[in-house]
SEKOL-492854 format. One record per residue: x, y, z of N, C-alpha, C in turn. Coordinates in pm, whole numbers, plus 50000, padded with zeros to 5 digits. Example, Ala and Ser with C-alpha at 12.3 -4.5 7.8 and 13.67 -1.06 7.14 Angstrom:
# SEKOL-492854
PT   n_u   n_v   n_w  ca_u  ca_v  ca_w   c_u   c_v   c_w
PT 51319 49431 50780 51230 49550 50780 51320 49670 50780
PT 51285 49775 50708 51367 49894 50714 51290 50003 50787
This chain:
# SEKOL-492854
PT   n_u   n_v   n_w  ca_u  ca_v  ca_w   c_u   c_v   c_w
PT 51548 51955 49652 51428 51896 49709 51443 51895 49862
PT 51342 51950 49937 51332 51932 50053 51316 51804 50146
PT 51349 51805 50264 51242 51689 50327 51133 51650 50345
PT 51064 51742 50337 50871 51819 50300 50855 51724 50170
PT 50949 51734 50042 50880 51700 49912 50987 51530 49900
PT 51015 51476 49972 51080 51375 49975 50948 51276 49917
PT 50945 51206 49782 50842 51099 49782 50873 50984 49828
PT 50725 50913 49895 50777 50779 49938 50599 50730 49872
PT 50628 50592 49915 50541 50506 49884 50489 50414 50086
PT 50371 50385 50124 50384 50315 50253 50306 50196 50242
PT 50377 50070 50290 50315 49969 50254 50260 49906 50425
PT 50141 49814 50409 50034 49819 50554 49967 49675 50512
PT 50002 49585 50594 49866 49489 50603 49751 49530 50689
PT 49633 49459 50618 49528 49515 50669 49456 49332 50624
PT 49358 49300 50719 49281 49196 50724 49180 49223 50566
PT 49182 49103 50496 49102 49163 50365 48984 49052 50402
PT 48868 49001 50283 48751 48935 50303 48826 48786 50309
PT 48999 48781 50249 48997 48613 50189 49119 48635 50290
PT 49143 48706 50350 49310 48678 50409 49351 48816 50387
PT 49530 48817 50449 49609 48921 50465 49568 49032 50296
PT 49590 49097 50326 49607 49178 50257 49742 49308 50274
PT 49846 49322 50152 49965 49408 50190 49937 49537 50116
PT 49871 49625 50133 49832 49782 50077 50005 49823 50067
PT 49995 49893 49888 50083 50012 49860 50061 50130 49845
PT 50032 50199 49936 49987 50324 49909 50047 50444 49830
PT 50073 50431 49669 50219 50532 49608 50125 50642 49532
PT 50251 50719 49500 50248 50843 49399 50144 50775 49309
PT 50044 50897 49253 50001 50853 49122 50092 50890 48982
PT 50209 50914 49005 50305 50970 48889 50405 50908 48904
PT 50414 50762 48965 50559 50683 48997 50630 50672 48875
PT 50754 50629 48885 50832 50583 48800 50836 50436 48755
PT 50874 50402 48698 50914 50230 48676 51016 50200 48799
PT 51121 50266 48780 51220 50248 48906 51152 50235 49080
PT 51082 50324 49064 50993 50350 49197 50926 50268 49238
PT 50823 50188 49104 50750 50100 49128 50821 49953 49132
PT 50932 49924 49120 51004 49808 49111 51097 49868 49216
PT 51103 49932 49303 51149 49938 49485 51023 49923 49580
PT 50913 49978 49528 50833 49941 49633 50766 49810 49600
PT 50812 49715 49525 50754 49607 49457 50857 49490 49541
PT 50979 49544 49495 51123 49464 49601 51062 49500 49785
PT 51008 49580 49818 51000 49585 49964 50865 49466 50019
PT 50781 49481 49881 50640 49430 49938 50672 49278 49925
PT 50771 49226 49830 50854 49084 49831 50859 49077 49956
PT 50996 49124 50008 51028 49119 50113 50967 49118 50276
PT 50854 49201 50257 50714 49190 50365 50683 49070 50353
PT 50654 49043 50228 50567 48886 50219 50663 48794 50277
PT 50763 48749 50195 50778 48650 50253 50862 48633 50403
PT 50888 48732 50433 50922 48817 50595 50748 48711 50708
PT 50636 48773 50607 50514 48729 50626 50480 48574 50659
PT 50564 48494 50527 50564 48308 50525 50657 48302 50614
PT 50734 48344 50687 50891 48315 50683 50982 48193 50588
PT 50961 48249 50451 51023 48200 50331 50977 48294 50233
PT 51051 48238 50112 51029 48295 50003 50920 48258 49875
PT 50836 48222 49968 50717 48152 49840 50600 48246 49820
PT 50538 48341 49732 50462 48396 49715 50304 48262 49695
PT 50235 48204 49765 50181 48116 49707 50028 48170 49701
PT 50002 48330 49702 49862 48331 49667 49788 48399 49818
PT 49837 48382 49925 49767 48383 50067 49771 48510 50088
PT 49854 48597 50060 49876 48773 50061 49827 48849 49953
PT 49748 48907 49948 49713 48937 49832 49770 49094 49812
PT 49812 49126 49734 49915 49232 49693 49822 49388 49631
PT 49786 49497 49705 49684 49587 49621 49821 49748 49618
PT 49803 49789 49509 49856 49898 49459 49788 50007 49444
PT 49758 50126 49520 49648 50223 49482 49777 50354 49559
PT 49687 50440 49470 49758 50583 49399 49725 50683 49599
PT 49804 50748 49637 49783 50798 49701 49660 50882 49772
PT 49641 50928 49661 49507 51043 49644 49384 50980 49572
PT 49377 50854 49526 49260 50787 49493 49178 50790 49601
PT 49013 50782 49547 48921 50762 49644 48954 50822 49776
PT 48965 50961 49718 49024 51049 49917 48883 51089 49925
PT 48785 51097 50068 48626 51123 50083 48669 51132 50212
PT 48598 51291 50236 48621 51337 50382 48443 51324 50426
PT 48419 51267 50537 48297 51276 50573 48323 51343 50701
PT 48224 51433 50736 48212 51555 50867 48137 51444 50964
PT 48166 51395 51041 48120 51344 51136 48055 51391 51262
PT 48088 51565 51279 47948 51632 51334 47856 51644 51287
PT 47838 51602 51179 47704 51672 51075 47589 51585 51144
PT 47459 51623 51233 47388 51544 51282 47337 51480 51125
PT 47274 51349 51084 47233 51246 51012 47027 51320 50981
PT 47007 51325 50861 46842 51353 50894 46742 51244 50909
């Protein structure tokens, strides 16, 4: 395996409608193993996040497949 085909998973807060939100952006073909490392990292964000270890609800945790909902819009295209 190359460095090119190296899989990863990237995790991102982003402001949601109720609070933080921590995006996983992974493989749609993960493993169990895979998904319980990027599950141990997004722990670790969070409560990195509280500075403690309390998951109490305020982060809300979203898991979506890499290539889900991919929509390229042409933004030269004049509008009619």
């Amino acid at each position: 395996m190359s460095a090119t085909d190296k899989r990863h998973a990237t995790l991102k807060f982003v402001e949601g409608p109720t609070g933080p939100v921590l995006s996983a952006r992974v493989p749609g073909n993960m493993s169990e193993e895979e998904f319980v490392a990027v599950s141990r990292e997004a722990f670790k964000v969070v409560a990195g996040f509280h500075h403690c270890n309390c998951l109490s609800g305020r982060v809300s945790f979203v898991v979506e497949d890499i290539y889900s909902d991919v929509i390229s819009v042409d933004l030269n295209k004049s509008v009619p």
